[in-house]
Backbone atoms as SQL, in Angstrom:
CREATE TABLE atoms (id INTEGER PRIMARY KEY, chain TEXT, resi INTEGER, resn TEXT, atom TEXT, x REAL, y REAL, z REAL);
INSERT INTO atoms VALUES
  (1, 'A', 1, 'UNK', 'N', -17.891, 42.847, 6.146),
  (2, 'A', 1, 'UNK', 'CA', -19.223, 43.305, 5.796),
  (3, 'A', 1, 'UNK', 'C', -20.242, 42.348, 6.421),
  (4, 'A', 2, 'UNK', 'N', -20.999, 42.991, 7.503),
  (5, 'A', 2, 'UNK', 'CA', -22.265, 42.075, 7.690),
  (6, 'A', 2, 'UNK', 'C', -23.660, 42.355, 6.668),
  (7, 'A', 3, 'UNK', 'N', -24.199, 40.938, 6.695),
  (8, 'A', 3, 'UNK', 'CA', -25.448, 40.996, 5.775),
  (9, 'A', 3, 'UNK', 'C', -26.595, 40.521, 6.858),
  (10, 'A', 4, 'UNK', 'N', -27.842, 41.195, 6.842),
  (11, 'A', 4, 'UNK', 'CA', -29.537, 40.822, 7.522),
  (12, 'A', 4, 'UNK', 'C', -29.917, 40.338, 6.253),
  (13, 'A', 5, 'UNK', 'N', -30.589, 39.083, 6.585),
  (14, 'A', 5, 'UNK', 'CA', -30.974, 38.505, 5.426),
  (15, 'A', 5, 'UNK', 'C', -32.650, 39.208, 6.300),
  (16, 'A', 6, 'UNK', 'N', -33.723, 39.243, 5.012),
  (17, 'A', 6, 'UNK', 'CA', -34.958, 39.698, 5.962),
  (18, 'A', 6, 'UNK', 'C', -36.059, 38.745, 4.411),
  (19, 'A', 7, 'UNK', 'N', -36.748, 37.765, 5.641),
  (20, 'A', 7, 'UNK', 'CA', -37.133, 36.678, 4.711),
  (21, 'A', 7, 'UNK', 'C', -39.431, 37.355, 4.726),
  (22, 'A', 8, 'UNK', 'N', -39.707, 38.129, 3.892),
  (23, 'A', 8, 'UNK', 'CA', -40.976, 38.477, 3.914),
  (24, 'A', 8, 'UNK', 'C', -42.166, 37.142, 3.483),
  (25, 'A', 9, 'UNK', 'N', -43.261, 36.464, 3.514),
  (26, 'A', 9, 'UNK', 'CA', -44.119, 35.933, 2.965),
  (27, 'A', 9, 'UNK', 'C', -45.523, 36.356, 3.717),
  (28, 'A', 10, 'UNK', 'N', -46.272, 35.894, 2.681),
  (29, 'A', 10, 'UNK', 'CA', -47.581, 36.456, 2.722),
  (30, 'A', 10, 'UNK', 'C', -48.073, 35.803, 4.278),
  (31, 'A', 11, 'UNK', 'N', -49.340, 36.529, 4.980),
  (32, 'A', 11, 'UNK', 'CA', -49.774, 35.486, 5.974),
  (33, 'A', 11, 'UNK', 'C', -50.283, 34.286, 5.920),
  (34, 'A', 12, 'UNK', 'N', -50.519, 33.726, 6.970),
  (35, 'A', 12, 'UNK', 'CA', -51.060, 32.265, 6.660),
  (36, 'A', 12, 'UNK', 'C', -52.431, 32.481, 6.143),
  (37, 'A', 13, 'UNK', 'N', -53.428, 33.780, 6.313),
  (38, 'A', 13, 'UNK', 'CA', -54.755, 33.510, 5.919),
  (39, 'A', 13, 'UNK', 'C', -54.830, 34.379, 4.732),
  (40, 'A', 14, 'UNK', 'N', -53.791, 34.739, 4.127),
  (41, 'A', 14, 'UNK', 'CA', -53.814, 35.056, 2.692),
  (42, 'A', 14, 'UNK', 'C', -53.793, 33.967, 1.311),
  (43, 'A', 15, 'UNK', 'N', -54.659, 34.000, 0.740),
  (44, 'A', 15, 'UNK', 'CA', -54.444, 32.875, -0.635),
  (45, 'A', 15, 'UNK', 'C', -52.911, 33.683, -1.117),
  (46, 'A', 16, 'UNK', 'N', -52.385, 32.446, -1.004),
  (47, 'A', 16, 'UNK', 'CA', -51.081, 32.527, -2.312),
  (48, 'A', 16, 'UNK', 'C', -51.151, 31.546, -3.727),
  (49, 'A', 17, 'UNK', 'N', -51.797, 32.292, -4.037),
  (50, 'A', 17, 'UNK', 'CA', -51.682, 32.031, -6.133),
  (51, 'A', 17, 'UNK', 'C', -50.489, 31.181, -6.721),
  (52, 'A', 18, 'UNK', 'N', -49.378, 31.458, -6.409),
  (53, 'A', 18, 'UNK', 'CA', -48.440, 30.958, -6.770),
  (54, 'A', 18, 'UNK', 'C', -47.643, 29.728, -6.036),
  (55, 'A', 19, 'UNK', 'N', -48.593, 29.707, -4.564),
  (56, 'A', 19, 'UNK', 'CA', -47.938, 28.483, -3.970),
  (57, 'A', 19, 'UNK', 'C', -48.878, 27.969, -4.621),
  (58, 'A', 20, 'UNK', 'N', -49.892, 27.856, -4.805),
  (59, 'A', 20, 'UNK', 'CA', -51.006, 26.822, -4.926),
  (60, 'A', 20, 'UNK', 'C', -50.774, 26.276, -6.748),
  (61, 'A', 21, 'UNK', 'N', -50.523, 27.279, -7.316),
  (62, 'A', 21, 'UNK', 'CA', -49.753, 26.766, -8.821),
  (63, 'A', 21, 'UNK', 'C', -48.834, 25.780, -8.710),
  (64, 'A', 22, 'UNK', 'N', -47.869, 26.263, -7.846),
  (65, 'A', 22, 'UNK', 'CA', -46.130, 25.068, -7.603),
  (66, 'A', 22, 'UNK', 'C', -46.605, 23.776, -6.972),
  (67, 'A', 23, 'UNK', 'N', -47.814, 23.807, -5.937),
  (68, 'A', 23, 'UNK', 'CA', -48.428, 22.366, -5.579),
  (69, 'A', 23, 'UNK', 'C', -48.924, 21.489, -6.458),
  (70, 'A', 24, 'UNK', 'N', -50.061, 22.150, -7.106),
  (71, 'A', 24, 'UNK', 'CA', -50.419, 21.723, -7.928),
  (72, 'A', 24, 'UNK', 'C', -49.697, 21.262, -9.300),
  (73, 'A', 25, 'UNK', 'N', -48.462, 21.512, -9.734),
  (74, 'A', 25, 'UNK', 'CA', -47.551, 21.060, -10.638),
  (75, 'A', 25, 'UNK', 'C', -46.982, 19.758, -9.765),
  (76, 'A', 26, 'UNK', 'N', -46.735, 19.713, -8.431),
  (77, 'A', 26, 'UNK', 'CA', -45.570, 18.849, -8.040),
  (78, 'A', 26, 'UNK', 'C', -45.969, 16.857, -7.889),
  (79, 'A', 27, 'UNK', 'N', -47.234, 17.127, -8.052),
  (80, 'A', 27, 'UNK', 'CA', -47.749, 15.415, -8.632),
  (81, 'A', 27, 'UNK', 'C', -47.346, 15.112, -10.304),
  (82, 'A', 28, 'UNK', 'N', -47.116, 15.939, -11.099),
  (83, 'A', 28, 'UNK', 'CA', -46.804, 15.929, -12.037),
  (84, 'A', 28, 'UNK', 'C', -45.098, 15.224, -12.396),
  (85, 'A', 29, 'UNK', 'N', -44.496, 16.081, -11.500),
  (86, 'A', 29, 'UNK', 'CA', -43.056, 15.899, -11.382),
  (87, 'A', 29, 'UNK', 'C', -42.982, 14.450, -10.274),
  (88, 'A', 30, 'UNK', 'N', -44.084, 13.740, -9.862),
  (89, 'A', 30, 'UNK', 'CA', -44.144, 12.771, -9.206),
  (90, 'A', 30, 'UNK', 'C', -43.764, 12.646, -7.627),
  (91, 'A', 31, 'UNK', 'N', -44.274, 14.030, -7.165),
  (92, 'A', 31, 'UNK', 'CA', -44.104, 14.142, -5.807),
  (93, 'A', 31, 'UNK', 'C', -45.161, 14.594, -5.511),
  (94, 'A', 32, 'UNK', 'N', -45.506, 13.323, -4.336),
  (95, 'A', 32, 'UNK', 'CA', -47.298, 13.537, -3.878),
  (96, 'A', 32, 'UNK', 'C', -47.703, 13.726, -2.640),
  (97, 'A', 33, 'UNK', 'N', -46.839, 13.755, -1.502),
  (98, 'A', 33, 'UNK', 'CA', -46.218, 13.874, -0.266),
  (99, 'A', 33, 'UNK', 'C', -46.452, 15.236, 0.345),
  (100, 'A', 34, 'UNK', 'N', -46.616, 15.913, -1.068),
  (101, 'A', 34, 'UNK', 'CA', -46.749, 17.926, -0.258),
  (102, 'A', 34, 'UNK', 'C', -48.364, 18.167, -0.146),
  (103, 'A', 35, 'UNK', 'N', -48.490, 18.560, 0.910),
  (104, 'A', 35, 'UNK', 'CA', -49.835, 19.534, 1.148),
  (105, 'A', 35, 'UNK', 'C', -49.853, 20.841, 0.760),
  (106, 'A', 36, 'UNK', 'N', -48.940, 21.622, 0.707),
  (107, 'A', 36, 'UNK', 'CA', -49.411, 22.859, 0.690),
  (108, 'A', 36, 'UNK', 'C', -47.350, 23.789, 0.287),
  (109, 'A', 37, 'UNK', 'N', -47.660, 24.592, -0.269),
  (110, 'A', 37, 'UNK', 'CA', -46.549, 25.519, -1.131),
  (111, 'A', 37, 'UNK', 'C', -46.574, 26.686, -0.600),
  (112, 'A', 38, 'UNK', 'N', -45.723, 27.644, -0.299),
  (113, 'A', 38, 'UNK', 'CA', -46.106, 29.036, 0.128),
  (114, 'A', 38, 'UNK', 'C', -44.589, 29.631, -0.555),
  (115, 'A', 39, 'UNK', 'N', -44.957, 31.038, -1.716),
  (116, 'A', 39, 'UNK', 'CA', -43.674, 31.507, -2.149),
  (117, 'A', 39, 'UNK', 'C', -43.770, 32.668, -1.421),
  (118, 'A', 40, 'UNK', 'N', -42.405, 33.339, -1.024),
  (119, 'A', 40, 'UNK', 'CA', -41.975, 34.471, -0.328),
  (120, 'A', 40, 'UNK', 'C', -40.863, 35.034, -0.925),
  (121, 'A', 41, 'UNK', 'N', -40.430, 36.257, -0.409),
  (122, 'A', 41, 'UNK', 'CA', -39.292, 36.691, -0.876),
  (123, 'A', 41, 'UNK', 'C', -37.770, 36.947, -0.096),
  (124, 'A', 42, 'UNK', 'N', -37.058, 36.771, -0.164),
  (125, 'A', 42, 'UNK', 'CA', -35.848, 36.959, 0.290),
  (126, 'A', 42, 'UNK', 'C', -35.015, 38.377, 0.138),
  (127, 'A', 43, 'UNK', 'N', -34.557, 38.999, 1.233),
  (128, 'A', 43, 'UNK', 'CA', -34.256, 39.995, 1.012),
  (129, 'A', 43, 'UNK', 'C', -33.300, 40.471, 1.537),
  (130, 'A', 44, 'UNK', 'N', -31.544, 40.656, 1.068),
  (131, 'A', 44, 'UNK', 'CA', -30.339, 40.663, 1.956),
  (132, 'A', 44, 'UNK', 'C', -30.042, 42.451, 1.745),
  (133, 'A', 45, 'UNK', 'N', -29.599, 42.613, 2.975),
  (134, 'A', 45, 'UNK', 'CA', -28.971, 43.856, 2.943),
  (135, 'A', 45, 'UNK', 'C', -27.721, 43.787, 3.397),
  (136, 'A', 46, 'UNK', 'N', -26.631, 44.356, 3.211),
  (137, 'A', 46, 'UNK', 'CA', -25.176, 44.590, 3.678),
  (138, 'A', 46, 'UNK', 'C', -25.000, 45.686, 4.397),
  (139, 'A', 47, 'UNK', 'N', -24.397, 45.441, 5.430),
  (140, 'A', 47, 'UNK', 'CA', -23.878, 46.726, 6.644),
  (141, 'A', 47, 'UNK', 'C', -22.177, 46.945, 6.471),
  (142, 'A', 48, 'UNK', 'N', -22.179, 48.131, 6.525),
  (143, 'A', 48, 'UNK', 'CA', -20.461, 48.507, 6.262),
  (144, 'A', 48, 'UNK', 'C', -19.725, 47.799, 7.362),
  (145, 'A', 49, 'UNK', 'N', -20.416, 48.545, 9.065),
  (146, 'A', 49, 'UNK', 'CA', -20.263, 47.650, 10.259),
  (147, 'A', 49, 'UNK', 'C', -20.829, 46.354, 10.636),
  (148, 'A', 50, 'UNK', 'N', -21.031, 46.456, 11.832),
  (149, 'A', 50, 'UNK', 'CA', -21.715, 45.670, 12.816),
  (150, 'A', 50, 'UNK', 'C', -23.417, 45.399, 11.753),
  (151, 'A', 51, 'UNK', 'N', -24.063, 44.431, 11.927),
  (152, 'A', 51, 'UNK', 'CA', -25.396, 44.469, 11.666),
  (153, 'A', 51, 'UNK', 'C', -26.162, 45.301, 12.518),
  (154, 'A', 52, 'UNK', 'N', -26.982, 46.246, 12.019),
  (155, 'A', 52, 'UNK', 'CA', -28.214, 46.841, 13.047),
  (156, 'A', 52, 'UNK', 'C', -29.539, 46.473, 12.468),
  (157, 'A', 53, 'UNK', 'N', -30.065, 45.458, 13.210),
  (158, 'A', 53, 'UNK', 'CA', -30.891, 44.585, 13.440),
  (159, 'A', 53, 'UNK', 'C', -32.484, 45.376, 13.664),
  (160, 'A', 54, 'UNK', 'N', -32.016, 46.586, 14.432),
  (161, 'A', 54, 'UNK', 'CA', -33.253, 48.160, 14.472),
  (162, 'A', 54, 'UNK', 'C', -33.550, 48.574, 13.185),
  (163, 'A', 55, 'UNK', 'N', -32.633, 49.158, 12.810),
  (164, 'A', 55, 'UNK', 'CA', -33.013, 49.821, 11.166),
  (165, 'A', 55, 'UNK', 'C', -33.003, 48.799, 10.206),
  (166, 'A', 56, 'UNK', 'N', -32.651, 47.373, 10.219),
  (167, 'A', 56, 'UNK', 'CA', -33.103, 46.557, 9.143),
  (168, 'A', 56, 'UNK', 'C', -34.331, 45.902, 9.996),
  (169, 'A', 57, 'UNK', 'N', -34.886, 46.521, 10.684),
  (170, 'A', 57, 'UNK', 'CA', -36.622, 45.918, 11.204),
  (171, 'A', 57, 'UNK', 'C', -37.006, 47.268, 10.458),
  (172, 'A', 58, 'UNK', 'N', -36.685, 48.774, 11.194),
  (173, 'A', 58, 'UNK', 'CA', -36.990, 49.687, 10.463),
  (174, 'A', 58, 'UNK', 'C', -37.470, 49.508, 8.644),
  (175, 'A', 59, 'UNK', 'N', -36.573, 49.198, 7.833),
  (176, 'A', 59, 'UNK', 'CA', -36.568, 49.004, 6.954),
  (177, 'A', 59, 'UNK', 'C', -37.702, 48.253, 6.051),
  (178, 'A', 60, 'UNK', 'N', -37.940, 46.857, 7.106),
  (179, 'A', 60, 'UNK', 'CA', -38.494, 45.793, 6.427),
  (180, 'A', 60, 'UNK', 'C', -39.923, 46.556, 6.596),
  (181, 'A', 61, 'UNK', 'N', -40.229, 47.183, 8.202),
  (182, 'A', 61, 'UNK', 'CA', -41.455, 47.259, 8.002),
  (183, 'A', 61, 'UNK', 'C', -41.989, 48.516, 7.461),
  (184, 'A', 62, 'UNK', 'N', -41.183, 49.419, 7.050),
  (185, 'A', 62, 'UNK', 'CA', -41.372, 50.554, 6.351),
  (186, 'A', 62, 'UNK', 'C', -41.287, 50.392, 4.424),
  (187, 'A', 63, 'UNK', 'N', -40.580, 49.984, 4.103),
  (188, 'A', 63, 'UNK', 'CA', -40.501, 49.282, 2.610),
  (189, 'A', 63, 'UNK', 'C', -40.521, 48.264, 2.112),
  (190, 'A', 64, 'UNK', 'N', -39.859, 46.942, 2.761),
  (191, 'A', 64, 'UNK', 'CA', -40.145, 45.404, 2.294),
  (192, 'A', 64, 'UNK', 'C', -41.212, 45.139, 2.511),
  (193, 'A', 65, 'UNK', 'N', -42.182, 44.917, 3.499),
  (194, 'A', 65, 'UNK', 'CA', -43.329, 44.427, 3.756),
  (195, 'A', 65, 'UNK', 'C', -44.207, 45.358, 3.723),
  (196, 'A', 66, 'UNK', 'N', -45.657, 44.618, 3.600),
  (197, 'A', 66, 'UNK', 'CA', -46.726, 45.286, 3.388),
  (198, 'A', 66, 'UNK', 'C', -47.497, 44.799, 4.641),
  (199, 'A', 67, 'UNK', 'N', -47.590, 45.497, 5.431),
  (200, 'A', 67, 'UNK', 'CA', -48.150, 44.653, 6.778),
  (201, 'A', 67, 'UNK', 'C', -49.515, 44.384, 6.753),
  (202, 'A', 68, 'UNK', 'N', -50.302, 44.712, 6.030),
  (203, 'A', 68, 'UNK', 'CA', -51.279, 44.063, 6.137),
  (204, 'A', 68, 'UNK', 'C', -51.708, 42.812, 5.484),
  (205, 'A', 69, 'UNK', 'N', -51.013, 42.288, 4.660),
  (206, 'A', 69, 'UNK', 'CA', -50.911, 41.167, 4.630),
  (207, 'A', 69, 'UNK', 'C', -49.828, 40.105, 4.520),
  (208, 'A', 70, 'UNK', 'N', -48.812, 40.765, 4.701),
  (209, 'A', 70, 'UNK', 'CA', -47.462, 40.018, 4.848),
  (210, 'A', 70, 'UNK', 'C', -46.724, 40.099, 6.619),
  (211, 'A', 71, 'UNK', 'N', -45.999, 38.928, 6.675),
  (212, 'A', 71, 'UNK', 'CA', -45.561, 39.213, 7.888),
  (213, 'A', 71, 'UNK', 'C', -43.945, 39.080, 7.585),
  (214, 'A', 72, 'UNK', 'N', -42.713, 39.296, 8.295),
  (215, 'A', 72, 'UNK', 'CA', -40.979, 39.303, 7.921),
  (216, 'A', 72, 'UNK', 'C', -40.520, 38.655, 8.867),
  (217, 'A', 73, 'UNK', 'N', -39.053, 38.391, 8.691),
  (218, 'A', 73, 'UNK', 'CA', -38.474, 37.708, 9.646),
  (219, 'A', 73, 'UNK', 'C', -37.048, 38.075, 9.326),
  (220, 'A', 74, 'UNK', 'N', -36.471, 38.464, 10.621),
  (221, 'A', 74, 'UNK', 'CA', -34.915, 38.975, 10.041),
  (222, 'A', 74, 'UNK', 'C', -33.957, 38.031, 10.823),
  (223, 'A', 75, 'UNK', 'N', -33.166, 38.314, 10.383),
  (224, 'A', 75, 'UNK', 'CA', -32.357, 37.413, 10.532),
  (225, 'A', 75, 'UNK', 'C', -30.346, 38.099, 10.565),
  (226, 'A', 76, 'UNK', 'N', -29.024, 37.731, 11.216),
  (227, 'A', 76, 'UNK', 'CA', -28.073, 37.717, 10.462),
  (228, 'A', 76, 'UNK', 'C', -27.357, 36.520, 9.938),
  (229, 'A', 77, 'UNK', 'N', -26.865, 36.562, 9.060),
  (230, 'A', 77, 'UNK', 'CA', -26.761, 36.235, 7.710),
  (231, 'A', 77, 'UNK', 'C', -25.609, 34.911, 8.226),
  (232, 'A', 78, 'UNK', 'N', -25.152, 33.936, 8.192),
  (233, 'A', 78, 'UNK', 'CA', -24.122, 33.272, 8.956),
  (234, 'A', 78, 'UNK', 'C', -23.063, 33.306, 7.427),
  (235, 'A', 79, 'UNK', 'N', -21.856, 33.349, 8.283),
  (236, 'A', 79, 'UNK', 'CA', -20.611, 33.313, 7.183),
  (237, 'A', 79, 'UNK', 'C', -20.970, 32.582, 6.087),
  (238, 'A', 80, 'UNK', 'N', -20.213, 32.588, 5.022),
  (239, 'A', 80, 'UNK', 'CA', -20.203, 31.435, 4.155),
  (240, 'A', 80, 'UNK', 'C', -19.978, 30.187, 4.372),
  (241, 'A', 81, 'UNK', 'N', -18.580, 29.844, 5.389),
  (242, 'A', 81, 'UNK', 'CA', -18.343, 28.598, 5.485),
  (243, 'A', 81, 'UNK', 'C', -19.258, 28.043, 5.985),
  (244, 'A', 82, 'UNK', 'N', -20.376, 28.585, 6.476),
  (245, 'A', 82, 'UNK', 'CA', -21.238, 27.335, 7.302),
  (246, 'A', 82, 'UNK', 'C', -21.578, 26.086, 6.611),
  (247, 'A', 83, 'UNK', 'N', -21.652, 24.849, 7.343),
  (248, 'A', 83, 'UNK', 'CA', -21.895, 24.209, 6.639),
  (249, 'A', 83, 'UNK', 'C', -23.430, 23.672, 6.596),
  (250, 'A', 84, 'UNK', 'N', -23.996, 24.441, 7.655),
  (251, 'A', 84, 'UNK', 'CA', -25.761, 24.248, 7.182),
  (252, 'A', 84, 'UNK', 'C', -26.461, 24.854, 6.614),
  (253, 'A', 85, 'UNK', 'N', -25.962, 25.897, 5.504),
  (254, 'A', 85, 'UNK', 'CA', -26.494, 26.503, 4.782),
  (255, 'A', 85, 'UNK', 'C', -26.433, 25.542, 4.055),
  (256, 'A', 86, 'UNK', 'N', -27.376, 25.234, 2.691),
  (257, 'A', 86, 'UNK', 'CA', -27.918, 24.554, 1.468),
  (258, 'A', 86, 'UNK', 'C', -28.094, 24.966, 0.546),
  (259, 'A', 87, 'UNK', 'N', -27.422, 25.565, -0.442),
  (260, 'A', 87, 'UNK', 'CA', -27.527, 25.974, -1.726),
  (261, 'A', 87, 'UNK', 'C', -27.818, 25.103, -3.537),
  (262, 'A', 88, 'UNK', 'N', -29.245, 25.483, -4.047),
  (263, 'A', 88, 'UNK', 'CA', -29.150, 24.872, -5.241),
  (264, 'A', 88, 'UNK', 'C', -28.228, 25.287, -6.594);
């Protein structure tokens, strides 16, 4: 089974509300080092075959994203074993 991971966030000249909340908490938690927060969403799809990389663009920009103020980014998905993936 292949997976398109398709990673959506708002544009850069959109206020994000909720990055600017998570910044603003992170002097609290004693990290003072960040300028700036931006939340987005993550969005995996699974292919029976091969990944098609067309219809999961299709997809993103027809239902995941809102293009006028969001922009996407697709991606395929690397195995599990990788070892530069980073999971919390």
């Amino acid at each position: 089974m292949a997976r398109v991971v398709v990673d959506v966030m708002l544009k850069p000249e959109i206020l994000d509300p909720q990055g600017q909340a998570v910044a603003n908490a992170l002097p609290r938690l004693g990290v003072s080092d960040i300028s700036s927060v931006r939340i987005g969403r993550r969005i995996e799809i699974e292919f029976d075959g091969e990944p098609d990389l067309d219809t999961a663009r299709e997809i993103a920009d027809k239902l995941l994203a809102n293009p006028v103020i969001e922009d996407f980014s697709i991606r395929v998905d690397e195995p599990a074993g990788d070892s530069s993936q980073v999971s919390a």
